[in-house]
VODO-607391 format. One record per residue (C-alpha): residue in one letter; x, y, z. Coordinates in pm, whole numbers, plus 50000, padded with zeros to 5 digits. Example, Ala and Ser with C-alpha at 12.3 -4.5 7.8 and 13.67 -1.06 7.14 Angstrom:
// residues 2
A512304955050780/S513674989450714/
END
This chain:
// residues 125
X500005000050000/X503005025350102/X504575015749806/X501605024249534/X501075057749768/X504865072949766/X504145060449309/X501375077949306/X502985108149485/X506185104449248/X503725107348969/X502185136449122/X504675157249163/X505715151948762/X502845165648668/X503225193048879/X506665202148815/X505385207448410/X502455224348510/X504355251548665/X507195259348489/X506005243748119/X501835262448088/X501825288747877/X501815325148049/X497995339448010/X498715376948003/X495225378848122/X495505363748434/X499385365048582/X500495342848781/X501975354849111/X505935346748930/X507415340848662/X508605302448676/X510665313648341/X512495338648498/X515815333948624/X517535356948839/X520635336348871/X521055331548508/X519885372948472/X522965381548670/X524665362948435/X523645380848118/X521385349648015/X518395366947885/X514945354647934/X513555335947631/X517045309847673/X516295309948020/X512445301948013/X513535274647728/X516115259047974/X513565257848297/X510985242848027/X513385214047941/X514765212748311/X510955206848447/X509785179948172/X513135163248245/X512665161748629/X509185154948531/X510225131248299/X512065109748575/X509855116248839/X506995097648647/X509175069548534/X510465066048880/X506855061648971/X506175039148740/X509015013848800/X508215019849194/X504555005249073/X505554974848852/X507904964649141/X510924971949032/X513894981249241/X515775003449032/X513465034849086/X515815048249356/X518375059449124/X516035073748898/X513995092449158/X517225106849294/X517835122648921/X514905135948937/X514745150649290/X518415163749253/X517175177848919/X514045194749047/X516085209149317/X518225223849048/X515025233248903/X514115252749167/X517855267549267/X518065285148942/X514385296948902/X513625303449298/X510825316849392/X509425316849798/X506235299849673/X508455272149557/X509995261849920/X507295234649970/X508765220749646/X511995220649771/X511795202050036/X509915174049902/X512495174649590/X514815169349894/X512875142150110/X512485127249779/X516165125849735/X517145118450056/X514685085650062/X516005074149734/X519935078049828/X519365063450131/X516095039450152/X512965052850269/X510925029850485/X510134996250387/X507634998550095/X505674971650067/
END
């Protein structure tokens, strides 16, 4: 049962991860940030349309492994720690370069995810 919930949760948080940074802006309703803009890669000169493309293809690849992390977790395989540790070690990434303070909550469970996959989260069965 543990084991299809903390799936289903790895799942989860993929789709979240490309709903945020990869939706379309609406210009008619804003969000509260921009999830495209950097201001790590700004104070590098990295202007914003290279920047929004790189936290587009940093979420769908955390994303990306998150889901397929989930879905190895659910057929029982044993090899999903590696992947979910990718993908928790890339959302954190993720959320280094384009930080925002409504992001935190992501950040730590991009780090309990990683910390459970490195070194064993309870037994899942």
């Amino acid at each position: 049962m543990l084991r299809t919930v903390f799936a289903l949760f790895l799942i989860a948080h993929e789709l979240i991860h490309v709903a945020i940074y990869a939706t379309p802006r609406d210009s008619a309703k804003p969000a509260p940030f921009d999830p495209g803009h950097s201001r790590a890669l700004a104070a590098v000169h990295v202007a914003d349309h290279p920047a929004r493309s790189a936290s587009i293809a940093l979420a769908c690849t955390a994303g990306l492994a998150f889901a397929l992390a989930g879905v190895v977790l659910l057929a029982g395989g044993s090899w999903w720690a590696p992947i979910a540790a990718t993908a928790g070690i890339a959302g954190l990434l993720l959320k280094g370069l384009w930080f925002h303070p409504w992001l935190a909550v992501g950040v730590l469970l991009d780090l309990a995810v990683t910390v459970a996959a490195l070194t064993g989260p309870p037994a899942l069965s």
